[in-house]
C-alpha positions as CSV (number, residue, x, y, z in Angstrom):
1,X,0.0,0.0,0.0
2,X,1.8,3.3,-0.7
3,X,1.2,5.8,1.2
4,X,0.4,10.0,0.2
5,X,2.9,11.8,0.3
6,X,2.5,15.3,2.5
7,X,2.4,17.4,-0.2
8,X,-0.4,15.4,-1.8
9,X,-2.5,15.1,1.1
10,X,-2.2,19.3,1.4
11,X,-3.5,19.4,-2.2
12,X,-6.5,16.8,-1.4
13,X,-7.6,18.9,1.3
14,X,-7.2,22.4,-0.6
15,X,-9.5,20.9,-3.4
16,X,-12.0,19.8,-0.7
17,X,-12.4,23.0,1.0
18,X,-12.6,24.7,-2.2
19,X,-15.3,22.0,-3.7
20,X,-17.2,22.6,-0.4
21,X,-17.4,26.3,-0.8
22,X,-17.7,26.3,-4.3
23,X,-20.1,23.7,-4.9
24,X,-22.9,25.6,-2.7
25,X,-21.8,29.1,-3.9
26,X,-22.7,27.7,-7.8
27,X,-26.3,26.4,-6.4
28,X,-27.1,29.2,-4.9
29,X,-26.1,31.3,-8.0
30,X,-27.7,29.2,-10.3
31,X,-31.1,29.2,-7.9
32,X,-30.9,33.1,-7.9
33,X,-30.2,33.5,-11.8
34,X,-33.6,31.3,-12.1
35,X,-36.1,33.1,-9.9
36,X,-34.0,36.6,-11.5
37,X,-35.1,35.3,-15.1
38,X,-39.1,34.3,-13.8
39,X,-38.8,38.0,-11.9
40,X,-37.9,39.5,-15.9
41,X,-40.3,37.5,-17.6
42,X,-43.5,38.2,-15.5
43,X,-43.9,41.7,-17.7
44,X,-43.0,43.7,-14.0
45,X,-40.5,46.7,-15.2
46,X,-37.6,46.4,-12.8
47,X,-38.7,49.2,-10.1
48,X,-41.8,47.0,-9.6
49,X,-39.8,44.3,-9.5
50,X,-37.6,45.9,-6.6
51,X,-40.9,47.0,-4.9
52,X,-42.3,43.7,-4.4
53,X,-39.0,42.2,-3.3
54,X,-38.5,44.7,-0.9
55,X,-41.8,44.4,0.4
56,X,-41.1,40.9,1.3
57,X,-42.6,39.1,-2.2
58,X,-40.1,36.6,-2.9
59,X,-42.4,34.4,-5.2
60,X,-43.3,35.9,-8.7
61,X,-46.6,34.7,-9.1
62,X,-47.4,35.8,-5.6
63,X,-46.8,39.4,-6.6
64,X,-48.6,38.8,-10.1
65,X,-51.9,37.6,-8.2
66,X,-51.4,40.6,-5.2
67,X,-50.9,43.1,-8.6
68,X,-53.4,42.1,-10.9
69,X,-55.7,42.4,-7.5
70,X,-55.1,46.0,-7.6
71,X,-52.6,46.2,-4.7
72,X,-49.3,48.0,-4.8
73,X,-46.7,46.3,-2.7
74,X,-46.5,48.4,0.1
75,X,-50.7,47.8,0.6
76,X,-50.3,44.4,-0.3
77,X,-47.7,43.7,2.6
78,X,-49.9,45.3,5.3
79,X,-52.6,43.0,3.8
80,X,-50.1,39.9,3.9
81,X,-49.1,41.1,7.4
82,X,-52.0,40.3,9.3
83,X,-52.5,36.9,7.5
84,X,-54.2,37.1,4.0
85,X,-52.5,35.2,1.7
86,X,-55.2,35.4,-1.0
87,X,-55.0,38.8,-2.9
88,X,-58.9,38.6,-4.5
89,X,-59.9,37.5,-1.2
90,X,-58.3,40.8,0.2
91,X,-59.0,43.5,-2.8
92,X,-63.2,42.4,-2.0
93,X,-62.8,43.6,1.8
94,X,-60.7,46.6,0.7
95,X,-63.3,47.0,-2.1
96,X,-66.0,47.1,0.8
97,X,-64.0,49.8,2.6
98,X,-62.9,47.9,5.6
99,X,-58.6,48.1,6.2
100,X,-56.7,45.0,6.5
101,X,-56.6,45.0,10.1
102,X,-60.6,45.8,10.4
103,X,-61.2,43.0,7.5
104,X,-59.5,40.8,9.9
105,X,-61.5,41.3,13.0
106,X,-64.7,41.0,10.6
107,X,-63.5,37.5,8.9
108,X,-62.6,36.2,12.3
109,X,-66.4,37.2,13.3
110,X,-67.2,34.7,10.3
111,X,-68.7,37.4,8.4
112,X,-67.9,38.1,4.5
113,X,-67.2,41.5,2.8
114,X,-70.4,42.6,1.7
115,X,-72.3,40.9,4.9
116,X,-70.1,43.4,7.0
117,X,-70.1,46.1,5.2
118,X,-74.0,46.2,6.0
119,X,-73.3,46.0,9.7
120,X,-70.7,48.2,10.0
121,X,-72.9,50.8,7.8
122,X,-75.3,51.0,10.7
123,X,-72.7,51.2,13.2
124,X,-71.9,47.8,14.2
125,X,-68.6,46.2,16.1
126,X,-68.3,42.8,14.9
127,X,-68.7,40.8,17.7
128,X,-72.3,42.8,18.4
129,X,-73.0,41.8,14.8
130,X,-72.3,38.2,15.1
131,X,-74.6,37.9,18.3
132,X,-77.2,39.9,16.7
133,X,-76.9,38.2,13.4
134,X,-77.1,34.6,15.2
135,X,-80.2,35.8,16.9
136,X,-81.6,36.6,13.6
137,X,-81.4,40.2,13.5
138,X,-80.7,42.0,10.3
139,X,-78.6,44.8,10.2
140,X,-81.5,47.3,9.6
141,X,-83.6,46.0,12.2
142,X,-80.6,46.0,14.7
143,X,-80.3,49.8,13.5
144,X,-83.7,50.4,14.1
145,X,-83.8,48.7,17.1
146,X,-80.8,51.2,18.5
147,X,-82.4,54.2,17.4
148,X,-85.7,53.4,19.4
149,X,-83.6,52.8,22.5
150,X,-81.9,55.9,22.4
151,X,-83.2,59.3,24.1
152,X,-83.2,60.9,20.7
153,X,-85.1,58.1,19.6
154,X,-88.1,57.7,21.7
155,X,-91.3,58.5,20.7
């Protein structure tokens, strides 16, 4: 068996280091030159491009669906901030009128867009509009209902 000589062993180890740096430094490059050329491809001009990214939109066809929802990056991250990951989903509660974190508070209520926008039209906090609604209240009777209570109101 012969054995390496010191000089040969040196080299061996050189070539590893390098091969283990070099090797993940190459994926990493090619990975990024992929998701560059989807970025150039989607029809985004490169300032939108940069606004997404920096607005924490990573995935191309994430930013696609949040743009061609109406949303500029900067909305569509406070959106995406507190937890809607469906741009249509979001652009029919911004549509109503409702902010992203009032949509929430609605949604979590179990109510949809246009079913909240009628209670919060006659002055309604979700959770009062829930109870009411599960007692079979509609918005316009609850409304009524609060008008003849108050001292304004009474007849």
């Amino acid at each position: 068996m012969s054995t390496l000589r010191p000089w040969h062993a040196q080299l061996l180890l050189a070539v590893g280091l390098g091969l283990s740096f070099a090797v993940p430094y190459l994926a990493a490059s090619a990975l990024a030159a992929q998701c560059d050329r989807q970025w150039a491809q989607s029809g985004l001009s490169a300032h939108e491009i940069d606004e997404w990214r920096r607005h924490g939109f990573g995935e191309v066809l994430e930013a696609i669906e949040w743009r061609n929802a109406r949303f500029q990056a900067p909305g569509a991250s406070l959106w995406k901030a507190e937890g809607w990951g469906d741009g249509a989903e979001a652009a029919g509660w911004r549509d109503a009128d409702f902010g992203a974190a009032e949509a929430t508070r609605w949604r979590g209520e179990g109510f949809a867009a246009r079913e909240a926008q009628s209670w919060a039209a006659v002055g309604f906090l979700p959770q009062d509009a829930r109870r009411l609604e599960d007692a079979g209240v509609s918005p316009s009777d609850a409304a009524a209902g609060r008008k003849a209570e108050t001292p304004g109101g009474q007849r």
